[in-house]
C-alpha positions as CSV (number, residue, x, y, z in Angstrom):
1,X,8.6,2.8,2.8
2,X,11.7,1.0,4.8
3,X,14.1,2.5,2.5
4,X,16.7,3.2,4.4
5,X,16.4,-0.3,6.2
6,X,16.1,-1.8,2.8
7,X,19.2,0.3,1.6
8,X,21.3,-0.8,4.6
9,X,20.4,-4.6,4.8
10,X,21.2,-5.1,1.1
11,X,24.7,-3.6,1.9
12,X,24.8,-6.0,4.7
13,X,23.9,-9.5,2.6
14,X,25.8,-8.4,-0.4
15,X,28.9,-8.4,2.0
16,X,28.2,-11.9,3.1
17,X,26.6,-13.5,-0.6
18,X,30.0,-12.2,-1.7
19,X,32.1,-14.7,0.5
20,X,31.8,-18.7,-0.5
21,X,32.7,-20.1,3.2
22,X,31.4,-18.6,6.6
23,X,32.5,-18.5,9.5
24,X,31.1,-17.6,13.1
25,X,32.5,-14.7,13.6
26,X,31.3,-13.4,10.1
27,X,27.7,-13.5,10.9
28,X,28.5,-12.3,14.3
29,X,29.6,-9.2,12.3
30,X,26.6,-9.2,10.0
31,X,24.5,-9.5,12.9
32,X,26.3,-6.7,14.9
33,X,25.5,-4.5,11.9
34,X,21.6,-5.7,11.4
35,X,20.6,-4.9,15.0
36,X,22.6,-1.2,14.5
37,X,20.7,-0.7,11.2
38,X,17.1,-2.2,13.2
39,X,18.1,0.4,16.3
40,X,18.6,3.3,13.8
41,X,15.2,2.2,12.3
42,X,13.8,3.0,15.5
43,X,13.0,-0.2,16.4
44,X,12.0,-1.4,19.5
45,X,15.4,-2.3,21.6
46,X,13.4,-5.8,23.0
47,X,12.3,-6.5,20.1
48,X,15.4,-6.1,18.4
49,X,17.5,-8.0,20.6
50,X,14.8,-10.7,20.5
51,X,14.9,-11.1,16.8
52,X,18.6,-11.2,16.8
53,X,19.2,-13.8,19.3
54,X,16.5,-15.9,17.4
55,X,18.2,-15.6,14.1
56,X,22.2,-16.2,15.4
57,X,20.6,-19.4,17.2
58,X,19.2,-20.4,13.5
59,X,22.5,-18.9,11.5
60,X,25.2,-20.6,13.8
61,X,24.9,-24.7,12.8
62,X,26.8,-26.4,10.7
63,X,23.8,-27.3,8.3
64,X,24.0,-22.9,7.4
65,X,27.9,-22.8,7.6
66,X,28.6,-25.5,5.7
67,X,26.2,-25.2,2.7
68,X,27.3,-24.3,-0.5
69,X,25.4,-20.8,-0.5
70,X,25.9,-20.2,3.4
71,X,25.4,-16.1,2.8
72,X,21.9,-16.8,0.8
73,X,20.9,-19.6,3.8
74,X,21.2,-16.4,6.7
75,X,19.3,-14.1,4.1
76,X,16.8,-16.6,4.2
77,X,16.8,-17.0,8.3
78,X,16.7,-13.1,8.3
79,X,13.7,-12.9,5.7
80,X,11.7,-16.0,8.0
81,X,12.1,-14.6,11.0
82,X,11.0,-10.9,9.8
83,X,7.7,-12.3,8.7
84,X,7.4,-13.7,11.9
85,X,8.2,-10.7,13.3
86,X,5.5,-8.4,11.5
87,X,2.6,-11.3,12.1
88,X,2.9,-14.1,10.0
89,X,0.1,-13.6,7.7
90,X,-2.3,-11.6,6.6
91,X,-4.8,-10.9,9.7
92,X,-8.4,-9.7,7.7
93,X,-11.3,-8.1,9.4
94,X,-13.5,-10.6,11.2
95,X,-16.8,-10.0,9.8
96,X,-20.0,-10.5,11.7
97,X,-22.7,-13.6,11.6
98,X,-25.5,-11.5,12.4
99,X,-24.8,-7.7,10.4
100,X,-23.9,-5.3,10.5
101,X,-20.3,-5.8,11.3
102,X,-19.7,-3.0,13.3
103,X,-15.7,-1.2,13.2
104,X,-15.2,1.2,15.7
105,X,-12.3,3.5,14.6
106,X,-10.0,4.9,17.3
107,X,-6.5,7.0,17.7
108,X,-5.1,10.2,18.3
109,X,-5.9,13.2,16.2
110,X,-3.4,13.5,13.0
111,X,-3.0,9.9,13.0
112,X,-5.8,9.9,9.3
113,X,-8.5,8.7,11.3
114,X,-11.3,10.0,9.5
115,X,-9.7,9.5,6.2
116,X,-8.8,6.0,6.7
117,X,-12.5,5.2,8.0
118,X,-13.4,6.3,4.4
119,X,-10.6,4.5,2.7
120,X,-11.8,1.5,4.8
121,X,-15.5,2.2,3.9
122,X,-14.2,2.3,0.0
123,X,-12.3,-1.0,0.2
124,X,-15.1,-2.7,1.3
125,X,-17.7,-1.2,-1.4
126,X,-15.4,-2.4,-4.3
127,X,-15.8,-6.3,-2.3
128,X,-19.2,-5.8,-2.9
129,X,-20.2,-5.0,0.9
130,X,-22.3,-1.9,1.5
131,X,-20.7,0.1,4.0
132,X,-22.0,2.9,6.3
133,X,-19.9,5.6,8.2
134,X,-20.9,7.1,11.5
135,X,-19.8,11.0,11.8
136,X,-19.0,10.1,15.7
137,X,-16.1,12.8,16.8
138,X,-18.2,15.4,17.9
139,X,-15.3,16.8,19.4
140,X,-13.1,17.9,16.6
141,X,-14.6,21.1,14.8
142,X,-15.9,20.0,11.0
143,X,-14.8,16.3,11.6
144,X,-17.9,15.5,10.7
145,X,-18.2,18.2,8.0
146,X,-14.7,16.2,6.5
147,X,-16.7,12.3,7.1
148,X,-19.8,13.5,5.0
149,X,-17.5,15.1,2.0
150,X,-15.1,12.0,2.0
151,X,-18.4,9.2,1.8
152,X,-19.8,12.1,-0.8
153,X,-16.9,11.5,-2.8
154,X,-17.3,7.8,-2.7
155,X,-20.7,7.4,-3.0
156,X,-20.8,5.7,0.4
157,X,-23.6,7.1,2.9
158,X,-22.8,9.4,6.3
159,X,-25.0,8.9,9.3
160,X,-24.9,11.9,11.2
161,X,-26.6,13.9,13.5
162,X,-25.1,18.0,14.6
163,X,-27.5,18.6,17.0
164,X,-27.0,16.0,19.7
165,X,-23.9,16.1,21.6
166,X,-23.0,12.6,22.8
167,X,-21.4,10.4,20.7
168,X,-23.1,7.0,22.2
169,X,-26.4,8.4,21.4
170,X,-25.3,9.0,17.6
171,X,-23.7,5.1,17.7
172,X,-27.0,3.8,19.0
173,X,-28.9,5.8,16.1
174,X,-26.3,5.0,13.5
175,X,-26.6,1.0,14.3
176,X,-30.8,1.5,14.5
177,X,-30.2,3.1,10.9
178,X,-27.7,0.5,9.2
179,X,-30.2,-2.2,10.2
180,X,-33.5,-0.5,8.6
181,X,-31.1,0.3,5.3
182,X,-29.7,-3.6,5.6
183,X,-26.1,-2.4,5.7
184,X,-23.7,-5.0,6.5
185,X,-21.0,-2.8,7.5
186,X,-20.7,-0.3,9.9
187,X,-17.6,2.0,10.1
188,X,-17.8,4.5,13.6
189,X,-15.3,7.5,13.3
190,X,-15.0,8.2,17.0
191,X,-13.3,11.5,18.3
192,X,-9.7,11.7,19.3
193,X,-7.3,14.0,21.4
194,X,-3.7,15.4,20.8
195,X,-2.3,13.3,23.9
196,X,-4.6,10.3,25.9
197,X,-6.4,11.5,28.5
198,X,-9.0,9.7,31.0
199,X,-11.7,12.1,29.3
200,X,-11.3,10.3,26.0
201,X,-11.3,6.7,27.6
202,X,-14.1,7.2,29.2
203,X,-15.8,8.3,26.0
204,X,-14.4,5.4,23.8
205,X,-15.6,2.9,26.8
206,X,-19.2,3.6,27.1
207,X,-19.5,4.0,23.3
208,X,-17.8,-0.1,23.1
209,X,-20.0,-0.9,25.6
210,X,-23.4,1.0,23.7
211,X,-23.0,-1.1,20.3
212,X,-20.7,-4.0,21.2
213,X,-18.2,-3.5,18.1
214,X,-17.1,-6.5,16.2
215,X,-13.6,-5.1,15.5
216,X,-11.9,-2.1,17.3
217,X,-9.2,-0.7,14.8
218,X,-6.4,1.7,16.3
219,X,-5.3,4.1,13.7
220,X,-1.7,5.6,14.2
221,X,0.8,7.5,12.2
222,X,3.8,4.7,11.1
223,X,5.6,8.3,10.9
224,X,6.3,8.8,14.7
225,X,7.8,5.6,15.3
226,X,8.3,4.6,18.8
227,X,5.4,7.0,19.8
228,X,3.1,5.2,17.8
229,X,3.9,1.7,19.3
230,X,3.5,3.5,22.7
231,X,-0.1,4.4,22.0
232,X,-1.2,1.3,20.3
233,X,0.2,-0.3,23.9
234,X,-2.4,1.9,26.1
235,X,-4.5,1.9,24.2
236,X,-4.8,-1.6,24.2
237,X,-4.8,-1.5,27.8
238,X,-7.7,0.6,28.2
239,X,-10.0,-0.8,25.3
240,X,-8.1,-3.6,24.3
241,X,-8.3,-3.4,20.4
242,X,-8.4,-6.3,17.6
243,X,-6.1,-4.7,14.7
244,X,-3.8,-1.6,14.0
245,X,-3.9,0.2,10.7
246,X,-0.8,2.0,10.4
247,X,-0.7,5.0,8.3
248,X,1.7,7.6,6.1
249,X,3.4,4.4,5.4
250,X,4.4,6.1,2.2
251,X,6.7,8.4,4.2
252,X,7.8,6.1,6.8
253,X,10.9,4.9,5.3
254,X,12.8,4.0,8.5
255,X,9.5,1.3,9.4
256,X,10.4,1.0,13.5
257,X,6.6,1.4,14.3
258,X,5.7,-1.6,11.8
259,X,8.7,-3.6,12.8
260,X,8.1,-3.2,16.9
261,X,4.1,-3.0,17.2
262,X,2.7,-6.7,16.8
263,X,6.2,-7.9,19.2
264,X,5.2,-5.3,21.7
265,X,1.3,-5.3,21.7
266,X,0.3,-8.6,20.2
267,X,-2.2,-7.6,17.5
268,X,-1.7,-7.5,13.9
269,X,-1.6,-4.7,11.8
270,X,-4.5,-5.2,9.3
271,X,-4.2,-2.4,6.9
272,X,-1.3,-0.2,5.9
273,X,-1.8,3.3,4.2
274,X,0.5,3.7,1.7
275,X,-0.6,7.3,0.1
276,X,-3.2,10.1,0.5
277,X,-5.4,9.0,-2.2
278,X,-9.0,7.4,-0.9
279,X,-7.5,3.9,-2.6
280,X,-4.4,3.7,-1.2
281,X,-5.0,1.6,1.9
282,X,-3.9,-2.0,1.5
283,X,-4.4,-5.2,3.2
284,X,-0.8,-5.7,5.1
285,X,1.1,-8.6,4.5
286,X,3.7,-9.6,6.3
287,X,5.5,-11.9,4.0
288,X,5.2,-9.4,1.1
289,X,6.8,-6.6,3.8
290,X,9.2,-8.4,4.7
291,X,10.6,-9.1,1.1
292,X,10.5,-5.8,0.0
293,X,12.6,-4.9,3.1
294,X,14.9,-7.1,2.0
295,X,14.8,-5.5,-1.8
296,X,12.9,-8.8,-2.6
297,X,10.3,-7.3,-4.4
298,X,6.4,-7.6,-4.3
299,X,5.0,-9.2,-7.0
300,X,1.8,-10.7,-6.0
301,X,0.8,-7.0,-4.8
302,X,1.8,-5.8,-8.2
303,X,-0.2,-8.1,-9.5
304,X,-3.3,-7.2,-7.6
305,X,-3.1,-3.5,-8.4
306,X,-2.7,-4.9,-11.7
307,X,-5.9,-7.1,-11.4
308,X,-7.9,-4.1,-10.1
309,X,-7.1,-2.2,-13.5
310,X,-8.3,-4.4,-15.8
311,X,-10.5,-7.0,-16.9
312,X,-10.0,-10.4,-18.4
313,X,-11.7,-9.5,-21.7
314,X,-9.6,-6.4,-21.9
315,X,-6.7,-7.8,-21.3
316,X,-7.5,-10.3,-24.1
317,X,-8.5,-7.4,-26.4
318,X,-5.1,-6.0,-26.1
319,X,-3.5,-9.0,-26.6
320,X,-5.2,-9.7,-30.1
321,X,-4.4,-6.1,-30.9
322,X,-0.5,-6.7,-30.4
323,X,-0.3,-9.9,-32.4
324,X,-2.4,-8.0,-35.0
325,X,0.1,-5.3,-34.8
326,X,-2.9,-2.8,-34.7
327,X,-1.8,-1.3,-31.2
328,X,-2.2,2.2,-31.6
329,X,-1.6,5.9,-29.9
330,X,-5.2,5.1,-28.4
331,X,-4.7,1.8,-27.0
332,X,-1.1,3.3,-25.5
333,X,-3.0,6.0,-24.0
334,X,-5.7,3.9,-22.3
335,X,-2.8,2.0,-20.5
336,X,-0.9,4.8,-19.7
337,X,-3.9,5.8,-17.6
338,X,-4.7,2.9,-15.9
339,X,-1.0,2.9,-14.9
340,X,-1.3,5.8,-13.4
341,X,-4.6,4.6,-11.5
342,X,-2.6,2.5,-10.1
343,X,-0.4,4.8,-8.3
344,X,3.0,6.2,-7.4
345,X,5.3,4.8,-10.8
346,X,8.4,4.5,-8.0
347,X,5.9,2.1,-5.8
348,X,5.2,-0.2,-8.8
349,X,8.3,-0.3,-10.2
350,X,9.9,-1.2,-6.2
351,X,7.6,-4.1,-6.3
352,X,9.6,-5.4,-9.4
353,X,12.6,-7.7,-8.3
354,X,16.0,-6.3,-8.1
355,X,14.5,-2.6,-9.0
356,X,14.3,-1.4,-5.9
357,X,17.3,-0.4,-5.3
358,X,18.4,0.7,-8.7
359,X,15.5,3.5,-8.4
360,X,15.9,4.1,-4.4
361,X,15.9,8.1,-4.0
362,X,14.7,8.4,-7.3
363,X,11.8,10.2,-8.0
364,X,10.0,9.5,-10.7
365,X,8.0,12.8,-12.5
366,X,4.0,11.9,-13.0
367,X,4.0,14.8,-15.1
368,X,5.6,13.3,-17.8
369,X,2.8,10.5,-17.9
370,X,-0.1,13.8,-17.9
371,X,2.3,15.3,-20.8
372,X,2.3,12.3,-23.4
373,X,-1.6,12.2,-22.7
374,X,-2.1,15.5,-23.6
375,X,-0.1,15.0,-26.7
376,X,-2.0,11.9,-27.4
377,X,-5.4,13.9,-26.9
378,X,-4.2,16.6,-29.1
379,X,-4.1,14.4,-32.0
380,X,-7.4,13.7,-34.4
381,X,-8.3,9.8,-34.2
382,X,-6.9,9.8,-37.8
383,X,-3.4,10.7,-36.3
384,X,-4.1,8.4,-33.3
385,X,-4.3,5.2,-35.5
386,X,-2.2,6.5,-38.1
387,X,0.9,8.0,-36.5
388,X,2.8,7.5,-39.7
389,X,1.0,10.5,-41.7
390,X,2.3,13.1,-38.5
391,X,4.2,15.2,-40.5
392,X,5.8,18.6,-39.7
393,X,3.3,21.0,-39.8
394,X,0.4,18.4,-37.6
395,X,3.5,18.0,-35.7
396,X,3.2,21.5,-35.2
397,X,-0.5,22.0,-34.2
398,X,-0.2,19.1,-32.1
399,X,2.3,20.9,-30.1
400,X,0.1,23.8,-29.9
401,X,-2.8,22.0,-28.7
402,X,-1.3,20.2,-26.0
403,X,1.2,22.9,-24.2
404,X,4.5,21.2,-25.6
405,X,7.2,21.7,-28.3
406,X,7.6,19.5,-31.6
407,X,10.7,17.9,-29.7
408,X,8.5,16.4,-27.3
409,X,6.1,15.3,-29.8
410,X,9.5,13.6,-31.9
411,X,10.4,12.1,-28.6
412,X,6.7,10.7,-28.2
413,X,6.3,9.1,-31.3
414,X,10.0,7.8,-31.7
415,X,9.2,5.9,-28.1
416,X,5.8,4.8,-29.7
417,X,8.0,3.2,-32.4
418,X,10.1,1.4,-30.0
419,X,7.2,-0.2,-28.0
420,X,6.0,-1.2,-31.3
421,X,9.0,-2.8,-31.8
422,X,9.4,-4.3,-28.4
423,X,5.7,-6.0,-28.7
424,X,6.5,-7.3,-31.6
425,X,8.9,-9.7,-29.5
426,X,6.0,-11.8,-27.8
427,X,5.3,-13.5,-31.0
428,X,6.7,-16.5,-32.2
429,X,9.4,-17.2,-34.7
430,X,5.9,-18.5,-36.8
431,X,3.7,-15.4,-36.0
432,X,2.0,-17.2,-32.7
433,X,1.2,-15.1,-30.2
434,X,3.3,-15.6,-27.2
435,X,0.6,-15.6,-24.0
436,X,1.0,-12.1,-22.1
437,X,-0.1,-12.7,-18.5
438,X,-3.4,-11.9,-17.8
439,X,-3.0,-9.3,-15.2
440,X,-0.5,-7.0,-17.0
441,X,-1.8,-3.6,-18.0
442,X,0.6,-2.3,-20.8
């Protein structure tokens, strides 16, 4: 995601952090190369030459030039003026007084429509809400097939009905339905097309103007840049909409569509989806954005996916088991897996400050995670707790059992020593224990 923004802007700042006085024409320069890096991003041209005027009328003054860190004063313009740029802040779903709150999906097909209606519709049920989808794209054949496996999956219940024909018929029912079952959210999956057409307009119109949606959500694919800022625009003009989920984020890693969309339609992007698994749809913040575009990090989303991972109690249960030094093969394991829960090991570690780009194009192997479980699992509990009595021929069986070689087993249990070692660091000089942050998961 934005990397090779990110990748380019770094170069950019590091150019002009490197110089102790400032002049005009050297953040001319800098600019001249941020609006070719925003252009080759496939940013909106406007839009770009907006947001560079704005931030040579902050960078030129004498209050920038003639500070003692003049290159880390632009940065900071730069960074300011990109949050303004994506939205400000974080724009959330406006729920109703009276439920159910009803979100009408809409887009083009291939954008993820139906799978972001159930990402949306999981999001939700962990908040404690109790969502309902609406199998509503009677166009596309098994769309609703796809709707009743995906809320099957997530425990999260379908309405849908195969043998009528118009959609604003199944809305009606779907709304008569939510309210007898006291669901206070209602998430409609409407039908889309490979291009706009009237036919689909028309469709999406008298289905707005059948249940009177509380939010209307255009879903597009961050992947075709420009394209998608052009449909959220007429689409807006036909419907008018309230929010724009952008998804495939994950592979978008020029980011023109979430750079250009909220400049050149005025509505926020509510929800980014970041990978393919039914939890990977986030809230989208545009502060956070904008500081990992600028190899800032993200630590307060880190820390969320960390939150979602563990509990309190937990977390205090590992902590006692560190300044015990009783943390075991187990307890390694356990974390090792709710890593992974957390997703993509690259994605976390890009959050981190200053890691970014030391593991840009770098891809990090999930199979290695799977192959230290197995190892792990291969072991009795007696070996778990008490790696020190692994000797040669255990070594051996181990190996067996879990599809590996005895090196990899060595290599296992000479890391496990190391993080031993390593934990043994948040205690005191008098054996106090150090207070881990709550949230961390290993």
């Amino acid at each position: 995601m934005f990397d090779s923004l990110s990748e380019r802007l770094e170069d950019i700042f590091k150019k002009l952090k490197g110089k102790g006085y400032l002049k005009e024409e050297d953040v001319d320069i800098a600019l001249r190369e941020i609006r070719l890096a925003l252009l080759e991003a496939d940013v909106n041209f406007r839009v770009v030459k907006d947001f560079i005027s704005r931030v040579r009328e902050k960078a030129i003054g004498k209050e920038v030039l003639q500070s003692l860190t003049p290159g880390q004063q632009v940065v900071k313009i730069v960074h300011d003026e990109l949050i303004e740029l994506l939205g400000s802040k974080n724009e959330k779903i406006q729920l109703s007084p009276n439920p159910p709150t009803i979100i009408m999906m809409i887009g083009l097909h291939g954008s993820g429509k139906t799978t972001t209606a159930a990402k949306l519709a999981y999001f939700f049920n962990k908040q404690g809400r109790r969502p309902m989808l609406v199998a509503a794209d009677l166009q596309r054949p098994a769309a609703v097939d796809q709707l009743v496996t995906l809320g099957g999956q997530i425990n999260i219940p379908v309405y849908s009905n195969k043998t009528e024909k118009d959609p604003v018929i199944v809305t009606k029912e779907s709304l008569a339905k939510a309210r007898q079952e006291a669901r206070d959210i209602l998430i409609l999956d409407t039908a889309g097309r490979l291009h706009i057409d009237q036919e689909l307009m028309d469709q999406l119109k008298r289905i707005k103007e059948a249940v009177n949606p509380t939010e209307i959500l255009l879903v597009a694919d961050a992947m075709t840049g420009q394209d998608a800022v052009n449909i959220a625009k007429s689409f807006n003009e036909e419907i008018g909409i309230d929010g724009i989920i952008l998804t495939k984020m994950d592979g978008d890693a020029r980011g023109g569509a979430a750079l250009s969309i909220r400049a050149v339609t005025g509505k926020p992007i509510k929800f980014i989806g970041v990978g393919e698994k039914i939890e990977m749809l986030e809230p989208f913040h545009p502060d956070r954005v904008a500081s990992r575009i600028l190899g800032m990090g993200d630590v307060l989303s880190l820390i969320e996916k960390a939150q979602e991972t563990v509990t309190e109690g937990e977390a205090e249960k590992l902590q006692k088991k560190i300044l015990e030094d009783s943390f075991d093969l187990e307890d390694l394991r356990d974390q090792l897996k709710r890593i992974r829960s957390m997703g993509p090991l690259e994605n976390l570690l890009s959050m981190i400050p200053g890691i970014g780009s030391q593991i840009r194009n770098v891809r990090i192997d999930d199979k290695e995670i799977k192959r230290i479980e197995a190892i792990i699992n291969s072991m009795t509990p007696k070996e778990r707790r008490n790696p020190h009595i692994i000797n040669g021929s255990r070594k051996k069986r181990i190996a067996r059992g879990s599809g590996t070689t005895v090196a990899d087993v060595n290599r296992l249990l000479k890391q496990y020593k190391e993080m031993k070692k390593m934990l043994k660091m948040f205690k005191g000089k008098k054996g106090k224990f150090m207070k881990m942050p709550k949230f961390m998961p290993f």
